[in-house]
C-alpha positions in Angstrom: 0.0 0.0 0.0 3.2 2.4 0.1 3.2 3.4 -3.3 -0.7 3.3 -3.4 -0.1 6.5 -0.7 2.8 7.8 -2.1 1.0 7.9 -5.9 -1.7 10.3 -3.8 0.8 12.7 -2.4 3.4 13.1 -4.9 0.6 13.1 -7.8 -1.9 15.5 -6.0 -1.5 18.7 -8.6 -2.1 16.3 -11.4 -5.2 14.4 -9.5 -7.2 17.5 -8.8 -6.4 18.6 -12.8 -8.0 15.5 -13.7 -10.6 15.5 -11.2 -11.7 18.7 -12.8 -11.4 17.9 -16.7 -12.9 14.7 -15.8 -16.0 16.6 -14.1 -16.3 19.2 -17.0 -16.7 16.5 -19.8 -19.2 14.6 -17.2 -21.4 17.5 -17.4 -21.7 16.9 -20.8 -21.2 13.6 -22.1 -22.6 14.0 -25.8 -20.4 16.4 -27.0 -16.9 14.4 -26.5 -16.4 11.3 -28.4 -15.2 8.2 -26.6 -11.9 8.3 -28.5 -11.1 11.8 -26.3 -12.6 10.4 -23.3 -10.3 7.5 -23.7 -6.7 9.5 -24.4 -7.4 11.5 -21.6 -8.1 8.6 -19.0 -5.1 7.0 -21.0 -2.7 9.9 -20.1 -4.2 9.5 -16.5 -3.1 5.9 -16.1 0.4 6.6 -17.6 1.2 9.5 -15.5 0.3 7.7 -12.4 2.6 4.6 -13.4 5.3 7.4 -14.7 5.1 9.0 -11.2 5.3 5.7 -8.7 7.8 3.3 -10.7 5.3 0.9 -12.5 5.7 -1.0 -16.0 3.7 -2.9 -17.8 4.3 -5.6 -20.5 1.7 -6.0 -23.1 1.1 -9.4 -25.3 -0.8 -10.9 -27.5 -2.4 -7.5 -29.3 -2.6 -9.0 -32.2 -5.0 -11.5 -31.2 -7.7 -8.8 -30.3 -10.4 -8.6 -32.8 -10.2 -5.9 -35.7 -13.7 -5.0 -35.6 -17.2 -5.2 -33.5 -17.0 -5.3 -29.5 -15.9 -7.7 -27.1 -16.0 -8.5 -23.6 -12.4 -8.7 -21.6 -12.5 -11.7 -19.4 -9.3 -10.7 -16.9 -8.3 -12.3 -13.4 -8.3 -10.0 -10.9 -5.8 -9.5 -8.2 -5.4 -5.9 -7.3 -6.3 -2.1 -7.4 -3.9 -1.7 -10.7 -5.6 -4.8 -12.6 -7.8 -2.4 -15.0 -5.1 0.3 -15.1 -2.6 -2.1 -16.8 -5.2 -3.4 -19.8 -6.0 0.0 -20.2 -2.3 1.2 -21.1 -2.2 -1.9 -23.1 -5.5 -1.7 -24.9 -5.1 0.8 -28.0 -8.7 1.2 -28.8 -11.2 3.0 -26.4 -12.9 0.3 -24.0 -14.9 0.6 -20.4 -14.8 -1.1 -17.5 -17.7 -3.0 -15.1 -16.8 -1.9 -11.5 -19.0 -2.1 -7.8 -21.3 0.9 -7.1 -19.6 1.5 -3.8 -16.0 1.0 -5.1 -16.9 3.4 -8.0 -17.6 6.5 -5.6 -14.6 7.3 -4.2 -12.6 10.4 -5.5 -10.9 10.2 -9.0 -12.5 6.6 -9.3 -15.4 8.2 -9.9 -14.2 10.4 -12.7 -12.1 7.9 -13.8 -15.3 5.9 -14.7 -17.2 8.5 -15.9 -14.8 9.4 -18.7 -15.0 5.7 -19.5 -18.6 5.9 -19.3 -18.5 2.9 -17.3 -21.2 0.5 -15.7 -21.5 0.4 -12.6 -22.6 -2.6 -10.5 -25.2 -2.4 -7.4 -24.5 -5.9 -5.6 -27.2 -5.1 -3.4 -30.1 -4.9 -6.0 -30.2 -8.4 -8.3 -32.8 -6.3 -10.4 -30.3 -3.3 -11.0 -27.3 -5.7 -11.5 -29.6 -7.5 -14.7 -30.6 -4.0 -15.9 -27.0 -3.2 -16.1 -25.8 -6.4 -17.7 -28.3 -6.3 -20.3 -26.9 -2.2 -21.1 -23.4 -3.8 -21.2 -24.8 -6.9 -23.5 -26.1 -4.0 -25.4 -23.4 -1.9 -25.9 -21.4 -4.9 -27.0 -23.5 -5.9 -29.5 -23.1 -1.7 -30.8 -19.3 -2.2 -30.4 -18.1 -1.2 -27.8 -15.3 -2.8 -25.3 -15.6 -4.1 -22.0 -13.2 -5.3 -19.1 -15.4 -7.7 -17.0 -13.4 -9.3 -13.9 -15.5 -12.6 -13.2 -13.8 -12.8 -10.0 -15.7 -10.1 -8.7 -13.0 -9.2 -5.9 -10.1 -9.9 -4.8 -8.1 -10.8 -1.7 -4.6 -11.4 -1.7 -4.5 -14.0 -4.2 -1.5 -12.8 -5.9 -1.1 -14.9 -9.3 -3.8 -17.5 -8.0 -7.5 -17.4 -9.6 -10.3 -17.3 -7.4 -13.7 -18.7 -8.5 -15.3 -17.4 -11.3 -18.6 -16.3 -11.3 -20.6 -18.0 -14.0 -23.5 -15.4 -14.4 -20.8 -13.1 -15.4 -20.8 -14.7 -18.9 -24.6 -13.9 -19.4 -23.7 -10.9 -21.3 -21.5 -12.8 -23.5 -24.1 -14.9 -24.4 -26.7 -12.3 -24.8 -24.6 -10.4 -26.8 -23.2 -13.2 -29.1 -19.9 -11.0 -29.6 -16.4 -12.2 -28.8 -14.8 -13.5 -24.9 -11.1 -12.4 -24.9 -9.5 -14.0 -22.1 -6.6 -11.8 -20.1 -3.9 -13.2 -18.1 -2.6 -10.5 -15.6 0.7 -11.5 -14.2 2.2 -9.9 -11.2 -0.8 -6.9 -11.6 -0.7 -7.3 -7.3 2.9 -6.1 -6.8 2.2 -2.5 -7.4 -0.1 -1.7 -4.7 0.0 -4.5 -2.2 4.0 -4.8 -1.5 4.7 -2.5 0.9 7.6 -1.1 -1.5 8.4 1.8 -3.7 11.3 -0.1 -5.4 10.1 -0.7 -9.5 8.1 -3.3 -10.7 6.7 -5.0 -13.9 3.5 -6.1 -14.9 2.6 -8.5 -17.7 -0.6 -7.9 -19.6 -1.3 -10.9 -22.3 -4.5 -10.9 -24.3 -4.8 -14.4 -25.7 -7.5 -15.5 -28.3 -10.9 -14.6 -28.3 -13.5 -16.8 -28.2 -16.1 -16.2 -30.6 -19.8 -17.3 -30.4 -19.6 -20.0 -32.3 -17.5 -22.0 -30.0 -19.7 -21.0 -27.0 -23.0 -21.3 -27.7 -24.0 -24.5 -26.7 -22.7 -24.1 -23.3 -23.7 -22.8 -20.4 -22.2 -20.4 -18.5 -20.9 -22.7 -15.2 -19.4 -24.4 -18.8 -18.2 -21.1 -20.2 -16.5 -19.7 -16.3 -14.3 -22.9 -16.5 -12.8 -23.3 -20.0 -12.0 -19.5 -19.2 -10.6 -19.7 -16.3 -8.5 -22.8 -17.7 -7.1 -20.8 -20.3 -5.9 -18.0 -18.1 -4.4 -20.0 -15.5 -2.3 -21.5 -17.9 -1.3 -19.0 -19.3 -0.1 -17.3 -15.9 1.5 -20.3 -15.5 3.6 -20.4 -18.6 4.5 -16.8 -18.1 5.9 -17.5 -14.5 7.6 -20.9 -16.0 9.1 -18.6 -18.2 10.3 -15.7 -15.6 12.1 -18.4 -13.5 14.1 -19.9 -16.2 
């Protein structure tokens, strides 16, 4: 949590100027296009990793579909897991994030230049309502990070369950599941260090409707989930060699 603190104090002039450009586009959201909305978030992100020591290795770009939406299937082990796909991901995409996590300062504006969903656990009514906007929104083409996981707690480069209604939308949608393996996404701000570290970011290949289809979601969490641990795996193999 060092850095997470340090980050706050030594970034403060920049956080408030983003906390007000961030509220002036919010006030109106038609008449920036998500491309803008997306390079200044961007800039955000990279700043922040520029100012507390943080890189991140991108792979498998090329396997992200050319064209249409998708829905980014990640595992999730910290506060910088959607940070790092987002200064991977080239192309403007959103995020799926708790209601009460989404309020705090700069999270909040962060999501909104996104243009987000947010996620009220406490209403099963709300949380299909919002599912069906992102299904939606897919299907128009737009991009989505979705952590399955729901949480996370300490679990480093270990997966915790996955949560099989969180693949509704894929199925609703009928677009593509692309599958992301963060490796070493905890380190930044859980070790209680302000020494450099790397993160690895690989998008592996989508899974398109086609192959999905015909099963259900319980069926859908664990070929997923499958796929990602090994390629966390292979990637820490790799790093030890």
């Amino acid at each position: 949590m060092l850095r997470f603190y340090y980050v706050i104090i030594v970034s403060l002039p920049l956080i408030i100027y983003y906390i007000i450009r961030a509220r002036i586009i919010m006030r109106k959201p038609g008449k920036y296009s998500d491309e803008y909305c997306y390079k200044i978030a961007r800039n955000m992100v990279r700043k922040v990793m520029q100012n507390c020591f943080i890189k991140t290795n991108c792979y498998g770009l090329d396997n992200l579909p050319k064209e249409g939406g998708y829905i980014m299937i990640p595992n999730h082990q910290g506060k910088f897991d959607a940070l790092g796909i987002i200064n991977s991901h080239d192309e403007p995409c959103s995020v799926v994030i708790d209601l009460d996590r989404s309020k705090m300062i700069l999270t909040n504006e962060f999501i909104g230049l996104l243009r987000g969903i947010r996620l009220d656990k406490n209403d099963m009514r709300a949380q299909i309502k919002s599912m069906r906007q992102m299904a939606d929104e897919v299907k128009d083409g737009r991009r989505y990070i979705l952590f399955p996981e729901g949480g996370y707690d300490h679990n480093q480069n270990t997966l915790q369950e996955f949560m099989p209604g969180a693949f509704k939308t894929a199925l609703w949608s009928k677009q593509p599941i692309v599958p992301v393996a963060l490796v070493d996404s905890y380190k930044p701000f859980e070790l209680n260090s302000l020494k450099p570290v790397t993160t690895q970011v690989h998008f592996l290949k989508p899974i398109y409707y086609d192959e999905y289809k015909d099963m259900n979601t319980t069926e859908i969490a664990g070929m997923v989930k499958k796929l990602i641990e090994s390629k966390i795996a292979e990637a820490l193999d790799s790093a030890n060699k």
